[in-house]
C-alpha positions as CSV (number, residue, x, y, z in Angstrom):
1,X,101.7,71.3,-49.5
2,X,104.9,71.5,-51.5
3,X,105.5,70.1,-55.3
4,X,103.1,67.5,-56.3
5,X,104.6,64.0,-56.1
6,X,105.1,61.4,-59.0
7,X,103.7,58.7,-57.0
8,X,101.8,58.2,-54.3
9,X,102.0,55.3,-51.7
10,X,98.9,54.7,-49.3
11,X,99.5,52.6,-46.5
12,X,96.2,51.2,-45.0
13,X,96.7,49.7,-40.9
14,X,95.1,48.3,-37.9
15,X,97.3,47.5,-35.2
16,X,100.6,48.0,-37.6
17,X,102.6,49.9,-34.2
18,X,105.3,47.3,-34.4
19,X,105.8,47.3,-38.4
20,X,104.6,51.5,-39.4
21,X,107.8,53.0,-38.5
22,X,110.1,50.6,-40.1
23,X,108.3,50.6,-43.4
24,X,108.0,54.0,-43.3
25,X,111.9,54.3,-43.1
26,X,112.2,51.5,-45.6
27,X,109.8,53.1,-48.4
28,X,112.2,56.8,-47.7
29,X,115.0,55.0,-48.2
30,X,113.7,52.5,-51.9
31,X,112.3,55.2,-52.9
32,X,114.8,58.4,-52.9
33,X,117.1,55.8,-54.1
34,X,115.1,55.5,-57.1
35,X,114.8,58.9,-57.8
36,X,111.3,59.3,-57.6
37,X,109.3,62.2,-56.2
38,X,106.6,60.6,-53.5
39,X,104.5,60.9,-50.7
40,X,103.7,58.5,-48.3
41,X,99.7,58.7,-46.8
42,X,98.9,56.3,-43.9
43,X,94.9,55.2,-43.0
44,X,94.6,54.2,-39.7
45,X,91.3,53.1,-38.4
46,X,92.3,54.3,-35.2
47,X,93.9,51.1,-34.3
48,X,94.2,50.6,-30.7
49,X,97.7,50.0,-30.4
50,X,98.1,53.7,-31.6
51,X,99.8,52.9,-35.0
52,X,98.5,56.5,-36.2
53,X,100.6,57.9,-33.0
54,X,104.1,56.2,-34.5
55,X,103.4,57.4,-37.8
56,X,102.7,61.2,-36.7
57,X,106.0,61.2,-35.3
58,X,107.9,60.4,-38.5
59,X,109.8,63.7,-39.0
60,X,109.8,63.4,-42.9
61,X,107.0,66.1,-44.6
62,X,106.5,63.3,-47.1
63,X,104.0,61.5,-44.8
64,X,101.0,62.4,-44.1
65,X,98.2,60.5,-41.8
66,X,94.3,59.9,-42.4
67,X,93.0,58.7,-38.8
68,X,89.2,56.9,-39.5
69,X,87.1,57.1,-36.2
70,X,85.4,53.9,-36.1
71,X,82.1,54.3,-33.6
72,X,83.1,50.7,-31.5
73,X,80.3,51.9,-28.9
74,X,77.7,52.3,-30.9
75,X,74.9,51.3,-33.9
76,X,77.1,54.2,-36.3
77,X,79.1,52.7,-38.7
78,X,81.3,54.9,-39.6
79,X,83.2,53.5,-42.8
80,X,85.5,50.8,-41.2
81,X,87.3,47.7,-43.3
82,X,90.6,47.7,-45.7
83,X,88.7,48.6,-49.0
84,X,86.8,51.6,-47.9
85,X,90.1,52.8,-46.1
86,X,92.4,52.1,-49.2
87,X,89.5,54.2,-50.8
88,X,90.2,57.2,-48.8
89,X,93.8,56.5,-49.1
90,X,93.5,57.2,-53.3
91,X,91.1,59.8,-53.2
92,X,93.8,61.9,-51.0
93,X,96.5,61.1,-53.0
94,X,98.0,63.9,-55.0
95,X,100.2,61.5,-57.0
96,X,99.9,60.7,-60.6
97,X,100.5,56.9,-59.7
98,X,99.3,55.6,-56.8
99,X,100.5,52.4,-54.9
100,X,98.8,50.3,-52.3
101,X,100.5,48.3,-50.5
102,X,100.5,46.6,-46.7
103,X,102.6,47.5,-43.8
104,X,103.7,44.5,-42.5
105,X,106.8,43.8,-45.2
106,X,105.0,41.3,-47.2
107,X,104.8,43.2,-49.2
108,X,108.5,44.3,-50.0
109,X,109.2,48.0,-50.5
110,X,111.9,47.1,-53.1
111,X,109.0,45.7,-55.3
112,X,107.5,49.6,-55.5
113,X,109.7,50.8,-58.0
114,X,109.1,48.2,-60.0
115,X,105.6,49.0,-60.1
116,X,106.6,52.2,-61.2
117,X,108.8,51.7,-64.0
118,X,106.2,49.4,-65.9
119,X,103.2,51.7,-65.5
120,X,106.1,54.3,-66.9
121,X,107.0,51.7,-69.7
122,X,103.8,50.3,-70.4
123,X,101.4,53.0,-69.9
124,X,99.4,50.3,-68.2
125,X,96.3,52.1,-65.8
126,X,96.6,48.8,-63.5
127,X,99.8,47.5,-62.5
128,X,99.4,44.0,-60.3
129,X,102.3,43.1,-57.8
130,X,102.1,39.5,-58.5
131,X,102.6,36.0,-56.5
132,X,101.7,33.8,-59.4
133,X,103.3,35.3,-62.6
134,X,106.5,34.3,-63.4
135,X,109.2,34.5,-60.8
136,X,106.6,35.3,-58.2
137,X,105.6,33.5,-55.1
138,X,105.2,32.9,-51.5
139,X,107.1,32.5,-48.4
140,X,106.0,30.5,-45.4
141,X,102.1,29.7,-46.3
142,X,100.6,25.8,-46.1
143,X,99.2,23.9,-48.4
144,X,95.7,25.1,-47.5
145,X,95.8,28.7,-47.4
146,X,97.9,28.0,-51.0
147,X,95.1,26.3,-52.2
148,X,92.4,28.8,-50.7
149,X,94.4,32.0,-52.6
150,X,94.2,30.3,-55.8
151,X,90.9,29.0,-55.3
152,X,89.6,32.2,-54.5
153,X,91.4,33.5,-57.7
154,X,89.8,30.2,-60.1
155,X,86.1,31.4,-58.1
156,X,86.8,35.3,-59.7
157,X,88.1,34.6,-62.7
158,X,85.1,32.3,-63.3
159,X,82.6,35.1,-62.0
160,X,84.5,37.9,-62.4
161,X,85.4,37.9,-66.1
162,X,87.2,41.4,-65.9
163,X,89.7,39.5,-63.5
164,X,90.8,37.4,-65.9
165,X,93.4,40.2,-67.1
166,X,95.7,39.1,-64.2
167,X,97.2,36.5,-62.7
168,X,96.4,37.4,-59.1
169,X,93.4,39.2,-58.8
170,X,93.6,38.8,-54.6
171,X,96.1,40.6,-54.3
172,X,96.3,43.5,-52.2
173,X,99.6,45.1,-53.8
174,X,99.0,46.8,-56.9
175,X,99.8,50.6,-58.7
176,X,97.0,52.3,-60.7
177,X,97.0,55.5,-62.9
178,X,94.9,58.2,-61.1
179,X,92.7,59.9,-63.8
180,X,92.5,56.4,-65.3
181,X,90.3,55.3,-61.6
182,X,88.9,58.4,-60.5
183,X,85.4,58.5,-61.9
184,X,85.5,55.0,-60.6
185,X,86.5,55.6,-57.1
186,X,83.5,58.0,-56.7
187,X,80.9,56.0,-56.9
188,X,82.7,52.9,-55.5
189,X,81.3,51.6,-51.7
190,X,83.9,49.0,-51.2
191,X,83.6,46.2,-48.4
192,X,86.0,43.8,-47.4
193,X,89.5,43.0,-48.4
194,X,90.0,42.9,-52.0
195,X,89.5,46.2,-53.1
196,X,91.6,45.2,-56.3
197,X,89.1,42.9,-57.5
198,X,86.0,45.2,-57.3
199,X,88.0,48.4,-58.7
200,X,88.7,46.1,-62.1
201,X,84.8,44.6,-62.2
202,X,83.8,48.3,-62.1
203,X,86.3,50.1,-64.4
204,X,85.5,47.7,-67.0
205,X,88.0,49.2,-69.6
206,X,91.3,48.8,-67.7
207,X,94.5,48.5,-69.5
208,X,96.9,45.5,-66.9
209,X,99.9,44.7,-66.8
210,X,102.0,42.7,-64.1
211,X,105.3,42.4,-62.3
212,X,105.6,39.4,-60.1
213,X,106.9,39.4,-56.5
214,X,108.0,37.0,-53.4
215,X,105.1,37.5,-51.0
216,X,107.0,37.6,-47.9
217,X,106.1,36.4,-44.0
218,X,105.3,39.3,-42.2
219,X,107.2,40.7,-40.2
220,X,105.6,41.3,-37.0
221,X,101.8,41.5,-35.6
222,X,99.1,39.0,-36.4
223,X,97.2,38.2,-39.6
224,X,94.0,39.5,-40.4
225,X,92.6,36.2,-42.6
226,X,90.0,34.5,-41.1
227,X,87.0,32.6,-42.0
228,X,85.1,35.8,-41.6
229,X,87.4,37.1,-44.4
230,X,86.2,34.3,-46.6
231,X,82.4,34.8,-46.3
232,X,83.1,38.4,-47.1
233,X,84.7,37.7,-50.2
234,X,82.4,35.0,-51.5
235,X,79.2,37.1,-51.0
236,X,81.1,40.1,-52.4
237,X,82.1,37.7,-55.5
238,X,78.3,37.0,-55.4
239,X,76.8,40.4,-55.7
240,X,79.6,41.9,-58.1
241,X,79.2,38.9,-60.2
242,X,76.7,38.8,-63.3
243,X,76.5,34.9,-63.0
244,X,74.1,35.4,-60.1
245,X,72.5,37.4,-62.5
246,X,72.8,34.8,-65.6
247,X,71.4,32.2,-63.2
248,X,68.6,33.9,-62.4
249,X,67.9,34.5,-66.0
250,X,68.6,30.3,-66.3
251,X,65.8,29.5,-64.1
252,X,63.4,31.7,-65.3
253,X,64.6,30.3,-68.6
254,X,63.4,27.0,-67.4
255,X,59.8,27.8,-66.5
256,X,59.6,29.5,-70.6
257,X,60.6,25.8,-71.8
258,X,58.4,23.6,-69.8
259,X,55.3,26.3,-70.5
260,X,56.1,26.6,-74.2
261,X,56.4,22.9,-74.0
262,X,53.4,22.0,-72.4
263,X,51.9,24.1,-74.8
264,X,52.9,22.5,-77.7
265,X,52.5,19.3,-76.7
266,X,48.9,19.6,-76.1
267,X,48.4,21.3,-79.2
268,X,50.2,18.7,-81.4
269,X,50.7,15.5,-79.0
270,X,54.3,15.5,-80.7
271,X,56.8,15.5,-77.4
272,X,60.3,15.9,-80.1
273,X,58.5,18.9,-81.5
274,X,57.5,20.5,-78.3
275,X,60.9,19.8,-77.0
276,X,62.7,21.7,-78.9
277,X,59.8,24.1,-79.3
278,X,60.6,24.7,-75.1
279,X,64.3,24.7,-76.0
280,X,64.4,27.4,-78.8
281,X,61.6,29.8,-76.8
282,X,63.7,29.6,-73.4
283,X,67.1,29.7,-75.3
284,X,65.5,33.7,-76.7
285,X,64.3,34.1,-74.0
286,X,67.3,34.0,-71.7
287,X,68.9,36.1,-74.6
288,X,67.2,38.9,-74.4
289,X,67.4,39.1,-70.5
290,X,71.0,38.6,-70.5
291,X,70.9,41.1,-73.6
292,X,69.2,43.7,-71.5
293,X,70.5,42.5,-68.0
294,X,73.2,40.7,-67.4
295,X,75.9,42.2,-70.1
296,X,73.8,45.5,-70.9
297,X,77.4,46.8,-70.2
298,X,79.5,44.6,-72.5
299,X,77.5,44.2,-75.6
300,X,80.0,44.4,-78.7
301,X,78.8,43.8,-82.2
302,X,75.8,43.2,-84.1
303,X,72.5,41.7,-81.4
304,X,72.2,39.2,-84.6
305,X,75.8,37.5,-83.9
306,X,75.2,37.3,-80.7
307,X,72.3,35.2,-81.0
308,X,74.3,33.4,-83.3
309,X,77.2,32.8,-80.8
310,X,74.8,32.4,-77.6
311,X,72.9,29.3,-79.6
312,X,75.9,28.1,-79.9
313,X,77.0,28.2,-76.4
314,X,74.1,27.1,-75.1
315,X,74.6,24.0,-77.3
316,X,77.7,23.8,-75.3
317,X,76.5,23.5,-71.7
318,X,73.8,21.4,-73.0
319,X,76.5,18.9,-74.6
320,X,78.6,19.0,-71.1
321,X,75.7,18.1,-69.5
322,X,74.7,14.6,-71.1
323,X,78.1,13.7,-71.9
324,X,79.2,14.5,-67.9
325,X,76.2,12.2,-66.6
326,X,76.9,9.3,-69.5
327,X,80.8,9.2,-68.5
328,X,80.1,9.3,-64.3
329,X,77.4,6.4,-65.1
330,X,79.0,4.0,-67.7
331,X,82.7,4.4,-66.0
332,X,81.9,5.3,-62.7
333,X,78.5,3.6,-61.8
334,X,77.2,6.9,-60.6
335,X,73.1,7.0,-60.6
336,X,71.6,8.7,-63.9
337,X,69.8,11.2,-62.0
338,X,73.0,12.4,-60.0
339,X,75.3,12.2,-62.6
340,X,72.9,14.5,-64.9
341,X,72.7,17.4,-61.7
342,X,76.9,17.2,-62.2
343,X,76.5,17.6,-65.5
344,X,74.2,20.7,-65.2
345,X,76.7,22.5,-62.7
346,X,79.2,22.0,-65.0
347,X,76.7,22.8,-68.3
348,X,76.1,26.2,-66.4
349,X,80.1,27.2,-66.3
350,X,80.4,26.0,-69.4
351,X,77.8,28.2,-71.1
352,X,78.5,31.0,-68.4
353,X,82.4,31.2,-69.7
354,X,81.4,31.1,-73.2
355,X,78.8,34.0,-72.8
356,X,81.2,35.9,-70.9
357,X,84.2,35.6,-73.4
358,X,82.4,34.8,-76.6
359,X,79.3,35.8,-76.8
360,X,79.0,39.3,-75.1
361,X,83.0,39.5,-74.6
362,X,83.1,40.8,-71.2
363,X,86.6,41.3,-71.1
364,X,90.0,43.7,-69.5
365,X,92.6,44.6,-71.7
366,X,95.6,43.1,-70.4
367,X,99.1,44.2,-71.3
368,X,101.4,41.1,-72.3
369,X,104.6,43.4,-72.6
């Protein structure tokens, strides 16, 4: 198979027949420039305008092609989607560093060195191509699909917390270190589109740094965002995300307070005193399960300071909450009642974020170099 490579670039496609050749020239052409050893490995899911066929016929013993048979006939599913074929892509790659990148020019070949030179620099495991760090961007996109990117990003970062150590966690350009991912990548099932996102929930312990980029319009062939895209991602945010699982721990949290409560209550007729009786029993009580459940993984420190810290948060959402519905119904006019559900939305972020970051510190280390 010849000298292992430096770097590795996997290309995933679906109909790509109009773009694959031309990028394939293009990465040849950044790339020797730069000096670096590469290979180039394209995964096709046997796209039916025969994009696998054009890449085959590049002459260069650099590429190499991975065609996926998808079963469209029949009940097999046989592995389809970007994630699980960006999957494949890494596990064949022989590089050290491995890029990911799509074929359709948006994502600019010259941007791969880049990538290269700050993994080199930085010794980061995770290097992000960037649209919204510095000097980064986009080309071409409404005001919409601007504001669903960095929507989608605000929605991860809030339930992600390990996204939080980049600026872009969408995006679909990216390096990583191989032997900094592999143990990951085995036990990864990916579905949908942002493989980047899920590879940094699971890895926990990446090291991130950045370069930004001009996300460019592609260049030819038709997009692949639709609104199927965006259920994918929000129910793959959903099951990755421990605040499905910190809810879950709220509401059984509120069936310890009203039965402690009630309890109390009947055994001393003094509502203050079983109030807070029902507050302090669900308050350990959703400790512990988070303890043992929801950040088993990300527990740092003593389980004593963490009590400590979660008390404290708590105190938080519960201060969001009655100062949320007191300024929506003294300055607004909004309904008690309503106001106070706002209020406990926003309560819930509020002590989500500050048990995520402070509490059991669920956190990515990001390079700031």
């Amino acid at each position: 198979m010849g000298e292992k490579p430096l770097v590795s670039i996997v290309l995933p496609t679906y109909n790509e027949a109009e773009n694959i050749t031309k990028i394939i020239g293009e990465l040849e052409r950044v790339l020797g420039g730069a000096g670096f050893s590469y290979e180039i490995i394209v995964v096709d899911d046997s796209s039916p305008d025969h994009t696998w066929v054009k890449a085959l016929r590049q002459a260069s013993p650099r590429v190499r092609v991975v065609v996926r048979k998808i079963a469209r006939n029949s009940n097999v599913n046989l592995g389809g989607g970007l994630a699980s074929a960006i999957r494949i892509g890494l596990m064949q790659a022989r590089g050290d560093l491995v890029v990911v990148m799509d074929a359709d020019f948006q994502h600019p070949p010259e941007v791969v060195p880049k990538l290269i030179e700050k993994a080199m620099e930085t010794g980061a495991d995770v290097v992000v191509a960037s649209r919204y760090a510095k000097g980064g961007g986009v080309e071409g996109w409404s005001k919409l699909r601007l504001l669903m990117s960095r929507g989608a990003s605000l929605i991860a970062w809030i339930a992600l917390p390990q996204t939080r150590a980049t600026s872009d966690p969408m995006s679909g350009f990216f390096l990583v270190k191989k032997a900094s991912v592999r143990s990951t990548l085995r036990n990864m099932r990916p579905k949908g589109f942002k493989f980047l996102m899920e590879l940094l929930v699971r890895s926990r312990t990446l090291k991130v740094a950045e370069v930004p980029y001009v996300f460019k319009k592609r260049a030819a062939g038709e997009s692949k965002l639709g609104y199927k895209t965006i259920v994918d991602f929000l129910l793959h945010t959903a099951l990755l995300s421990p605040m499905t699982r910190f809810a879950v721990v709220g509401m059984s949290g509120t069936i310890v307070n009203l039965s402690v409560m009630k309890l109390v209550l009947d055994a001393t007729g003094i509502p203050d005193i079983a109030s807070l009786a029902g507050i302090e029993s669900s308050i350990l009580s959703n400790f512990a399960l988070n303890e043992a459940w929801t950040f088993r993984k990300c527990r740092q420190g003593s389980p004593l300071g963490r009590l400590a810290r979660y008390h404290l948060s708590s105190a938080g959402g519960s201060i969001t909450t009655y100062l949320t519905m007191k300024i929506l119904h003294v300055l607004a006019g909004v309904n008690p009642l309503l106001g106070q559900f706002i209020g406990i939305i926003l309560g819930f972020l509020v002590n989500y974020l500050a048990s995520s970051t402070i509490v059991w510190r669920c956190g990515v280390e990001k390079d700031e170099s």
